[in-house]
N, CA, C and O atoms as a Tripos MOL2 file, in Angstrom:
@<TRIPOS>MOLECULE
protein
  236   235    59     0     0
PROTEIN
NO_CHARGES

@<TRIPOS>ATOM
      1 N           0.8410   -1.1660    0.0000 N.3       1 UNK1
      2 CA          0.0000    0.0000    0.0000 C.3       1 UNK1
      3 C           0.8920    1.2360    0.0000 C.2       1 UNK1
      4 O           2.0510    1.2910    0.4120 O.2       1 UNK1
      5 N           0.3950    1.9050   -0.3610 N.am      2 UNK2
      6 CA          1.2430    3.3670   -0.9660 C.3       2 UNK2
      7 C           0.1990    4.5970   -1.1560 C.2       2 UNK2
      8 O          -0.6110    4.9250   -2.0220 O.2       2 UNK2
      9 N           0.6900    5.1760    0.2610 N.am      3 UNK3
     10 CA         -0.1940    6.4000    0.9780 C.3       3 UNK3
     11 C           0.8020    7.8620    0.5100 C.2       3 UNK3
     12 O           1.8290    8.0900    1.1490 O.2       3 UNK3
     13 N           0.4910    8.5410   -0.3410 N.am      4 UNK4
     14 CA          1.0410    9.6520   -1.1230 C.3       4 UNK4
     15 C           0.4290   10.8510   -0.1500 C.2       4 UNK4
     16 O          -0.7710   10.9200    0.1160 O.2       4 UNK4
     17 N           1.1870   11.5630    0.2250 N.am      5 UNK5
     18 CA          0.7980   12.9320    0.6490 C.3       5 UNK5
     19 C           1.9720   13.9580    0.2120 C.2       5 UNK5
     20 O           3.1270   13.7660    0.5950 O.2       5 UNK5
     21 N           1.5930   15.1450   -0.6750 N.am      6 UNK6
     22 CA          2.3010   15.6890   -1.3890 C.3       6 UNK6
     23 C           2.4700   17.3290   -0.0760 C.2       6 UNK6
     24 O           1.7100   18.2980   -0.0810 O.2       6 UNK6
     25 N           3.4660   17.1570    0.7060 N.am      7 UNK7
     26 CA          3.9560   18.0320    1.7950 C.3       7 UNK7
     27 C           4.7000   19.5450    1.2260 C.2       7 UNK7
     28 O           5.9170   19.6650    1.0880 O.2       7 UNK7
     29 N           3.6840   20.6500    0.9350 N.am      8 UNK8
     30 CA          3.9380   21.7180    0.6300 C.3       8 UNK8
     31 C           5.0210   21.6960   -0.9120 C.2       8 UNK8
     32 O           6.1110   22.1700   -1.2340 O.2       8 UNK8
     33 N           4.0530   20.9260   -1.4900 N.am      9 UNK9
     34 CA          4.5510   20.1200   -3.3520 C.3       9 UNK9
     35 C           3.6810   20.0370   -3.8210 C.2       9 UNK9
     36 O           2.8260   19.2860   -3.3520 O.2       9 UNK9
     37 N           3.4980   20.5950   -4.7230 N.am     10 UNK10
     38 CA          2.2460   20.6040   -6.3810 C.3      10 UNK10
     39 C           2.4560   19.1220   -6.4540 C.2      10 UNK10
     40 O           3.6340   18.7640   -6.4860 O.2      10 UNK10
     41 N           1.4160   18.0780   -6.4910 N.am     11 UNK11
     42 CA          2.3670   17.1480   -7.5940 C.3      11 UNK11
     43 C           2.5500   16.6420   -8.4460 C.2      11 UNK11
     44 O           3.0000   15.5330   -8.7310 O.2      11 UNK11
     45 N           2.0600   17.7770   -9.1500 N.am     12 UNK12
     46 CA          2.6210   18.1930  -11.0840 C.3      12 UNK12
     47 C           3.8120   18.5760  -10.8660 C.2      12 UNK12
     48 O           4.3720   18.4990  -11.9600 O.2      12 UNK12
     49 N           4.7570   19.0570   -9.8710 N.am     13 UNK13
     50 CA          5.8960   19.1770   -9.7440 C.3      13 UNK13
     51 C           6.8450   17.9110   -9.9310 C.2      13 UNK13
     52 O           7.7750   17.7360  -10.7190 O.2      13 UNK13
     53 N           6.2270   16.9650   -8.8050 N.am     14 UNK14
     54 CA          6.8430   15.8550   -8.5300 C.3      14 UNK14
     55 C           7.1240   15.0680   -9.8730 C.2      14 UNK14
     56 O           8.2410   14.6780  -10.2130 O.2      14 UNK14
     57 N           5.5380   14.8250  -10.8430 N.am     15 UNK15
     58 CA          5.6160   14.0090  -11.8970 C.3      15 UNK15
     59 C           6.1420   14.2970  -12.8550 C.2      15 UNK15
     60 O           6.3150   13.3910  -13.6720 O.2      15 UNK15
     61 N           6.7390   15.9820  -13.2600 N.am     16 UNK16
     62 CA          7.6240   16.5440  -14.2770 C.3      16 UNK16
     63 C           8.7100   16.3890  -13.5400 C.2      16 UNK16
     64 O           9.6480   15.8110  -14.0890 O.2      16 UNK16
     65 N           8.8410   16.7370  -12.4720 N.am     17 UNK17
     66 CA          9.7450   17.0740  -11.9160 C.3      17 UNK17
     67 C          10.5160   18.0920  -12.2450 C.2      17 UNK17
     68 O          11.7010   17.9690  -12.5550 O.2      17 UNK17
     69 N           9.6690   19.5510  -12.1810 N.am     18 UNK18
     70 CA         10.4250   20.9370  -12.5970 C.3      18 UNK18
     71 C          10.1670   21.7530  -10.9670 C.2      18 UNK18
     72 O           9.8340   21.1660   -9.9370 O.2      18 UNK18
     73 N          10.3920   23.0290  -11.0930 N.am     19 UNK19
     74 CA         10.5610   23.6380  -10.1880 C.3      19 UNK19
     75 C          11.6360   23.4170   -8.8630 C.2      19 UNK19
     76 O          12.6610   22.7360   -8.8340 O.2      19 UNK19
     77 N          11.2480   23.9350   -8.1880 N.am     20 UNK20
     78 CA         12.0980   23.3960   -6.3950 C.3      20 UNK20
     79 C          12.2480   21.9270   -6.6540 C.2      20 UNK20
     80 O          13.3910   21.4750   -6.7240 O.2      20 UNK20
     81 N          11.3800   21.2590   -6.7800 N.am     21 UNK21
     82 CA         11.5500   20.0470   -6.4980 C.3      21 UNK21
     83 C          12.5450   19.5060   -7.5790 C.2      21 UNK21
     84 O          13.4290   18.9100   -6.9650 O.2      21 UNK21
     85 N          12.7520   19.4640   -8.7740 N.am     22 UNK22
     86 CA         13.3690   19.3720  -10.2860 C.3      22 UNK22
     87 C          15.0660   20.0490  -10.0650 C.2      22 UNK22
     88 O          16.0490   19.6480  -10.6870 O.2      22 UNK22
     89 N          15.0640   21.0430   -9.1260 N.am     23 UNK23
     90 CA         16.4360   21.7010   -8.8720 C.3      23 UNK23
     91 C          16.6640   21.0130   -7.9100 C.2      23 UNK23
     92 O          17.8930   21.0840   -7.9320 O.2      23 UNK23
     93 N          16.3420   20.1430   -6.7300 N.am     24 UNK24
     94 CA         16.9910   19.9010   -6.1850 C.3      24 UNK24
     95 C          17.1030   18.1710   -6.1070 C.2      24 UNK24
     96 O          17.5740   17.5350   -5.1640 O.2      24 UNK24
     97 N          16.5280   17.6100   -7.3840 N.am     25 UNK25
     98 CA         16.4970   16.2530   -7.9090 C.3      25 UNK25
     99 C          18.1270   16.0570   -8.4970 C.2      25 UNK25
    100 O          18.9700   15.1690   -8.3760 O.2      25 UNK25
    101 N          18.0640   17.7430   -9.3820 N.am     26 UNK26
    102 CA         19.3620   18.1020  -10.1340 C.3      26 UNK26
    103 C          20.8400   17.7850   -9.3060 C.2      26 UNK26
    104 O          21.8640   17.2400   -9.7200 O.2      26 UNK26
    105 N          20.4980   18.3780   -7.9240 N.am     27 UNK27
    106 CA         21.4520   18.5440   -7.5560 C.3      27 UNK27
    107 C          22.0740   17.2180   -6.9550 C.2      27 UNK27
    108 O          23.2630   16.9000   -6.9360 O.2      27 UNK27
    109 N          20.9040   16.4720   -6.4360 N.am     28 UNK28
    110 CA         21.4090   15.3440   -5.8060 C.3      28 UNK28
    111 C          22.1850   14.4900   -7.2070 C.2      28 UNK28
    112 O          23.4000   14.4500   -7.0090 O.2      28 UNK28
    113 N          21.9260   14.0490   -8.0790 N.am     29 UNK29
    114 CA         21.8280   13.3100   -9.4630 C.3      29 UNK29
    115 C          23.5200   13.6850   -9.6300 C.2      29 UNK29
    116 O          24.4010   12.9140  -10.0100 O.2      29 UNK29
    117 N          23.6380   14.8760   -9.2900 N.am     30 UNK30
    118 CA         25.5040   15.2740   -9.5450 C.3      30 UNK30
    119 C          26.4800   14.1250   -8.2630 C.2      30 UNK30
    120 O          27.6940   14.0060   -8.1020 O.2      30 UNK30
    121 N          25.5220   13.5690   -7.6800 N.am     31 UNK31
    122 CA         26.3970   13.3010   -6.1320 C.3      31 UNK31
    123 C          26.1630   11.7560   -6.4610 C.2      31 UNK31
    124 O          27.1280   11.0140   -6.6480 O.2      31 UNK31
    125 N          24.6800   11.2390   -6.5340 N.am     32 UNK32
    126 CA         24.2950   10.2850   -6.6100 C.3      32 UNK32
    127 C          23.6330    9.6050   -7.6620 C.2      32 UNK32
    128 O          22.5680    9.0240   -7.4550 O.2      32 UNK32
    129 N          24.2290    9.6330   -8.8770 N.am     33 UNK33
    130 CA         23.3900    9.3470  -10.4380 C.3      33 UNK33
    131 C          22.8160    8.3490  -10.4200 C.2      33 UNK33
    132 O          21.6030    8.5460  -10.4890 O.2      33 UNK33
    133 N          23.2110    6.8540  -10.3300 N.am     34 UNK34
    134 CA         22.7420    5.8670  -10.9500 C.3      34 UNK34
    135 C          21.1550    6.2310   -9.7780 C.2      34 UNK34
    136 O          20.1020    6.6320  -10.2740 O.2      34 UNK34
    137 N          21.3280    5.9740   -8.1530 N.am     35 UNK35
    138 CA         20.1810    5.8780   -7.4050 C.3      35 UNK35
    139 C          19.5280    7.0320   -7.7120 C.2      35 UNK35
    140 O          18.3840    6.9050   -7.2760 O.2      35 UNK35
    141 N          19.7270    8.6390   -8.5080 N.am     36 UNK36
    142 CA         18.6910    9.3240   -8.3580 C.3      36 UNK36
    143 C          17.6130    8.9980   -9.6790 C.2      36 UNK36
    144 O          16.4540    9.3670   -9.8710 O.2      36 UNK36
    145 N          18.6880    8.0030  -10.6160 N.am     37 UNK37
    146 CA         17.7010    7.4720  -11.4480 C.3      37 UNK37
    147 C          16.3590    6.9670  -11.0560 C.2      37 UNK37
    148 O          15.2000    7.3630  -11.1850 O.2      37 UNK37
    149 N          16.9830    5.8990  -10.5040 N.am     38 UNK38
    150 CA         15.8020    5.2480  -10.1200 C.3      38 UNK38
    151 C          14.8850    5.8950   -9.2930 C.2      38 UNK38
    152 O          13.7730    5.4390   -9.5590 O.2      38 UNK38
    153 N          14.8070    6.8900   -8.2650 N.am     39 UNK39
    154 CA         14.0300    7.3580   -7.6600 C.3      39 UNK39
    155 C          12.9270    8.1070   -8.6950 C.2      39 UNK39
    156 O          11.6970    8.0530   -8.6770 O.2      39 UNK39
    157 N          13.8460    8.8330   -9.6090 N.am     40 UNK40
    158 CA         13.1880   10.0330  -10.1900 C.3      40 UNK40
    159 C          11.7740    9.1440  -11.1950 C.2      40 UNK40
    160 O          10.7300    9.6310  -11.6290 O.2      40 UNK40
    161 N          12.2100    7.9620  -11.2760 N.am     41 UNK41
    162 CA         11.3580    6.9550  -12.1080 C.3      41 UNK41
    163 C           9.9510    6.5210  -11.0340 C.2      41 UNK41
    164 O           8.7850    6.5600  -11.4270 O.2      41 UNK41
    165 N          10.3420    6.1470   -9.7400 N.am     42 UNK42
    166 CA          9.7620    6.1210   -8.8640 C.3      42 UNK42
    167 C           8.8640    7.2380   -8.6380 C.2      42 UNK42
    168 O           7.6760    6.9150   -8.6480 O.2      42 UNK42
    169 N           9.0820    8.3110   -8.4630 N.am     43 UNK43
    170 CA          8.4460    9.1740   -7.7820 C.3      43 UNK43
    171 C           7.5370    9.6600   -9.2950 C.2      43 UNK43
    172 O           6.3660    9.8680   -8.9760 O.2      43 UNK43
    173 N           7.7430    9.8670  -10.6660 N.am     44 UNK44
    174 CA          6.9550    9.7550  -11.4880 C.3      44 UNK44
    175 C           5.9040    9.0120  -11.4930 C.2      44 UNK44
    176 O           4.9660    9.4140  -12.1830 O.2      44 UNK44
    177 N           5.7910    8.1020  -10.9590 N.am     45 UNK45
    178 CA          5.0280    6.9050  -10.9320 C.3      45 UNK45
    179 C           3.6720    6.9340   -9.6960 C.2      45 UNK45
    180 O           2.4640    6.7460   -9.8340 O.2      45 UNK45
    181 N           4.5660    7.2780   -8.4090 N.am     46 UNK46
    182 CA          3.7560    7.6610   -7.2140 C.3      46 UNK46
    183 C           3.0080    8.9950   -7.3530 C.2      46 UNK46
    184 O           1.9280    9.1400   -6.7800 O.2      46 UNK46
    185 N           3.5970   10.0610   -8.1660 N.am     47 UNK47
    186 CA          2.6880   11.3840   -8.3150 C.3      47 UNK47
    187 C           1.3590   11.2110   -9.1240 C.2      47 UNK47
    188 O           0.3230   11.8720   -9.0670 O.2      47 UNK47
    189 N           1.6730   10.1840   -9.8550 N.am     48 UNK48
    190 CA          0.1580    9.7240  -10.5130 C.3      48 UNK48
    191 C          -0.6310    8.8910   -9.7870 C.2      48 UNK48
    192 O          -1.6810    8.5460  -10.3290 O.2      48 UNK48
    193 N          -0.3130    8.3410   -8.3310 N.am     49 UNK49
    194 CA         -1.5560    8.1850   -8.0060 C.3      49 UNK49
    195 C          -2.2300    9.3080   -7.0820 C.2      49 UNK49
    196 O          -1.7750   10.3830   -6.6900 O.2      49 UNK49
    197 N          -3.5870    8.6350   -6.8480 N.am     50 UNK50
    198 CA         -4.4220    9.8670   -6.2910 C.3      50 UNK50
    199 C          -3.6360    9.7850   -4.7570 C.2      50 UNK50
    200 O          -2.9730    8.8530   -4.3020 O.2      50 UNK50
    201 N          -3.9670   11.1260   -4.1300 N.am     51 UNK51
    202 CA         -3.0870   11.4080   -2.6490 C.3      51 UNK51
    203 C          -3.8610   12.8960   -1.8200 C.2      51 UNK51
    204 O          -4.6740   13.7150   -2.2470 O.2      51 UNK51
    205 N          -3.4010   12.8040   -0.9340 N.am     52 UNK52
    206 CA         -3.5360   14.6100   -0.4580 C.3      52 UNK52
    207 C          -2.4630   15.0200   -0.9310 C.2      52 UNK52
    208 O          -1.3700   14.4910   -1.1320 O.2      52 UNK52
    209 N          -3.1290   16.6220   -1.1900 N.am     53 UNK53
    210 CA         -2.1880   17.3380   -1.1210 C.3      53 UNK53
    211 C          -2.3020   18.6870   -0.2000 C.2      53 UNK53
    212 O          -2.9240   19.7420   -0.3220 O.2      53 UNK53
    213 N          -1.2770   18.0750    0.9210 N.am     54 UNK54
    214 CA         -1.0960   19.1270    1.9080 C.3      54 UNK54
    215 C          -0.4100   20.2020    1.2990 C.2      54 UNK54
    216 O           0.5950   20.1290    0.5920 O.2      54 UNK54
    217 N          -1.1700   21.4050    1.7040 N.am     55 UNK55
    218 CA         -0.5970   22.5990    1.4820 C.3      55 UNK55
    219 C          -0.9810   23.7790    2.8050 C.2      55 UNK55
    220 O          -2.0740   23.6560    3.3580 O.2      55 UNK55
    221 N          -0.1640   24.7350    3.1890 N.am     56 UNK56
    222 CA          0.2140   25.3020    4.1270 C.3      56 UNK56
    223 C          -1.1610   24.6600    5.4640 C.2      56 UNK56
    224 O          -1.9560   25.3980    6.0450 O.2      56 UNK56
    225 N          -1.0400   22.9870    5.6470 N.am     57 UNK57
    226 CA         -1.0610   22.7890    6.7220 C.3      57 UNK57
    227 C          -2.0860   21.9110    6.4220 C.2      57 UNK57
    228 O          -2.2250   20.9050    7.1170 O.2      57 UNK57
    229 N          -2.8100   22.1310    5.5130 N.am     58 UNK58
    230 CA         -4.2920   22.0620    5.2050 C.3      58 UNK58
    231 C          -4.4890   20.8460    4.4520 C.2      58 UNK58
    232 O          -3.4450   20.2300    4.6650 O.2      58 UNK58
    233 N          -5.3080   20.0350    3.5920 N.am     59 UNK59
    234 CA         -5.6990   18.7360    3.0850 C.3      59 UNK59
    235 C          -6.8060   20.0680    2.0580 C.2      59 UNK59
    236 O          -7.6050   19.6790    1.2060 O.2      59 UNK59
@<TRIPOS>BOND
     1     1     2 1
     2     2     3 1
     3     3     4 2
     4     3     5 am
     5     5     6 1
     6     6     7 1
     7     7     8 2
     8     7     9 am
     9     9    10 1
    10    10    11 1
    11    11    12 2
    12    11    13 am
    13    13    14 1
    14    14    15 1
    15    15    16 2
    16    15    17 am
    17    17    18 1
    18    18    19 1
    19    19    20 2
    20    19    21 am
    21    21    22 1
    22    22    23 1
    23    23    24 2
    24    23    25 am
    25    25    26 1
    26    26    27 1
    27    27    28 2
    28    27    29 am
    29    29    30 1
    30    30    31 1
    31    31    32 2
    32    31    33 am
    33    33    34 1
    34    34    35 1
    35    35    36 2
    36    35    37 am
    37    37    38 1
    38    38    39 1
    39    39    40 2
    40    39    41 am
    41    41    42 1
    42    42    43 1
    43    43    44 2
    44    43    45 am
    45    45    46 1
    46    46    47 1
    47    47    48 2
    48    47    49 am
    49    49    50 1
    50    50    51 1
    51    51    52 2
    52    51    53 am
    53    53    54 1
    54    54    55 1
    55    55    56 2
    56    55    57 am
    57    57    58 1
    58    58    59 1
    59    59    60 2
    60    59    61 am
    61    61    62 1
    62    62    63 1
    63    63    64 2
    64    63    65 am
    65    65    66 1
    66    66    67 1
    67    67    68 2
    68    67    69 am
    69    69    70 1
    70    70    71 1
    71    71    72 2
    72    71    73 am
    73    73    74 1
    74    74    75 1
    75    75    76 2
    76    75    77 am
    77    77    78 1
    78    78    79 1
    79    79    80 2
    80    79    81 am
    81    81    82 1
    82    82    83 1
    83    83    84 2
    84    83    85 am
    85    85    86 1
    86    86    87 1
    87    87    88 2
    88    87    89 am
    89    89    90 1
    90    90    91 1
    91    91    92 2
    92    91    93 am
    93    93    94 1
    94    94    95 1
    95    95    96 2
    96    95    97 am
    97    97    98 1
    98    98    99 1
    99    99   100 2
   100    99   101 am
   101   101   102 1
   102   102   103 1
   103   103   104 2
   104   103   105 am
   105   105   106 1
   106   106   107 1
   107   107   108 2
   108   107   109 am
   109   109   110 1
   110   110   111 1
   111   111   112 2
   112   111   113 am
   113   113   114 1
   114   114   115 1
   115   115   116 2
   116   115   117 am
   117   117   118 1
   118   118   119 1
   119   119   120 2
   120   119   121 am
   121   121   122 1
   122   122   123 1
   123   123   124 2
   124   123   125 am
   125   125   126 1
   126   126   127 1
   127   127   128 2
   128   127   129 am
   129   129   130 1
   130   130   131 1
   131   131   132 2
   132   131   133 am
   133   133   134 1
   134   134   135 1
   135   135   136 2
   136   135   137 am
   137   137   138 1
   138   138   139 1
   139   139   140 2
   140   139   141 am
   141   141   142 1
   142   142   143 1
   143   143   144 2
   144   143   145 am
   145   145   146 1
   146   146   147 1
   147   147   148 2
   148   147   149 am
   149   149   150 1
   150   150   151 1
   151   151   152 2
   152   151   153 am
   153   153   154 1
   154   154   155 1
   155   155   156 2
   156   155   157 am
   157   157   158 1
   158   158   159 1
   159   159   160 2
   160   159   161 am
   161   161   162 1
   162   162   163 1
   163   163   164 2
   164   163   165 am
   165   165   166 1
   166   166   167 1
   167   167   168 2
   168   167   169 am
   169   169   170 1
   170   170   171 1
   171   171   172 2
   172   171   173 am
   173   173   174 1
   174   174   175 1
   175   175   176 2
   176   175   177 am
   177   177   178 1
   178   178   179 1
   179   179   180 2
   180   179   181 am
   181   181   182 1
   182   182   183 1
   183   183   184 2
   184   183   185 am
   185   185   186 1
   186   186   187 1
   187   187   188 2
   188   187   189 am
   189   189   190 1
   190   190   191 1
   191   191   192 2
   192   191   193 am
   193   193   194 1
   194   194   195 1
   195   195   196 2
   196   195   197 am
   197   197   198 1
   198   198   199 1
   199   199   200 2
   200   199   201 am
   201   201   202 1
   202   202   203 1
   203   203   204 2
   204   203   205 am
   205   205   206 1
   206   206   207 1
   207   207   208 2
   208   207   209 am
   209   209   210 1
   210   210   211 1
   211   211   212 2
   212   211   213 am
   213   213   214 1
   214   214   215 1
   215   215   216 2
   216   215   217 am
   217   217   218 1
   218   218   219 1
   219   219   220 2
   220   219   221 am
   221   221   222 1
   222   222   223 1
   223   223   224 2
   224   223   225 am
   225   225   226 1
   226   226   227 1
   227   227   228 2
   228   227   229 am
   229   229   230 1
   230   230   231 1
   231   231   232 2
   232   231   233 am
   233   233   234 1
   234   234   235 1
   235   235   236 2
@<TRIPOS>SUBSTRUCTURE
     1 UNK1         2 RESIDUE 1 A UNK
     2 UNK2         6 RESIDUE 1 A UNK
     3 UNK3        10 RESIDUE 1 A UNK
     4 UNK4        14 RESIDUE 1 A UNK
     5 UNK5        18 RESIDUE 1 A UNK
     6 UNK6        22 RESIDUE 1 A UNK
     7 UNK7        26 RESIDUE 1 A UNK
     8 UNK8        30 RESIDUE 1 A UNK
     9 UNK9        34 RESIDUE 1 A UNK
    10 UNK10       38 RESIDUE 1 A UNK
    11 UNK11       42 RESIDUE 1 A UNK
    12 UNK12       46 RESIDUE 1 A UNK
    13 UNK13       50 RESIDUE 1 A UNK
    14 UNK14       54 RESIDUE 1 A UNK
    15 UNK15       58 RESIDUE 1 A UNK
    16 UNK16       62 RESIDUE 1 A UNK
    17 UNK17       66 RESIDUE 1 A UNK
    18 UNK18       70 RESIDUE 1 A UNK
    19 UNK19       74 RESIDUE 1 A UNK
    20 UNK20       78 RESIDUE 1 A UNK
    21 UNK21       82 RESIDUE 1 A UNK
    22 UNK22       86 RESIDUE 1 A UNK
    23 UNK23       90 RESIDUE 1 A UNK
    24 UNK24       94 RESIDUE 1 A UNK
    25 UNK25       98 RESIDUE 1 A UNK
    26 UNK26      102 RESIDUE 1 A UNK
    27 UNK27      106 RESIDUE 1 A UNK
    28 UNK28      110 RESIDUE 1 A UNK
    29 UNK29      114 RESIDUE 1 A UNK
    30 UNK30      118 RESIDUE 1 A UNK
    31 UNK31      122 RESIDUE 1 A UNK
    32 UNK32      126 RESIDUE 1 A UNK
    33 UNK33      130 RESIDUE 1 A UNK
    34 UNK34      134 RESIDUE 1 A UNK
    35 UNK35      138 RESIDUE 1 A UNK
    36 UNK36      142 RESIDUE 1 A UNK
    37 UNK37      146 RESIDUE 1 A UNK
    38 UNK38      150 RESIDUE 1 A UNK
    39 UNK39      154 RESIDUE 1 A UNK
    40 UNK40      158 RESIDUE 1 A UNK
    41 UNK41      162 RESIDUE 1 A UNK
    42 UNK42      166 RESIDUE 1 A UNK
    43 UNK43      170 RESIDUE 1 A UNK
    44 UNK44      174 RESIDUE 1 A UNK
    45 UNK45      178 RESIDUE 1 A UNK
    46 UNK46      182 RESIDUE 1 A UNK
    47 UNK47      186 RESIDUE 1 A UNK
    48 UNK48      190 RESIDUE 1 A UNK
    49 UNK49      194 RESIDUE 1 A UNK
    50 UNK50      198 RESIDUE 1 A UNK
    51 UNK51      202 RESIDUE 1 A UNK
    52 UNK52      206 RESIDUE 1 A UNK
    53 UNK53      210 RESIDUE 1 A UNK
    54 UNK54      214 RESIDUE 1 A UNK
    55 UNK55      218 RESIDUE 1 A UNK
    56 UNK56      222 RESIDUE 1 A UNK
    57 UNK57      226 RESIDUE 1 A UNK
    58 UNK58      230 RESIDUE 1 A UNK
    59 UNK59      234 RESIDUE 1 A UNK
């Protein structure tokens, strides 16, 4: 089971992965390439399912 709550994150962010979240995917990927692969594949995947999305505190 796979409980998504998107914590002060669009997550149209997450599934493009642009903005804040996309710069700092960038940055890790310089340190850690092969594993930020796979995450970044991952987390494409989890932003498409349905979830909350918390934003400043709220559901």
């Amino acid at each position: 089971m796979v409980l998504t709550v998107f914590y002060d994150v669009d997550p149209s962010e997450v599934r493009h992965q642009r903005e804040s979240f996309g710069k700092a995917l960038a940055e890790l990927e310089e340190r850690l390439d092969t594993r930020v692969q796979r995450w970044k594949e991952c987390l494409k995947e989890v932003a498409n399912l349905s979830g909350w999305h918390l934003q400043n505190g709220y559901f």
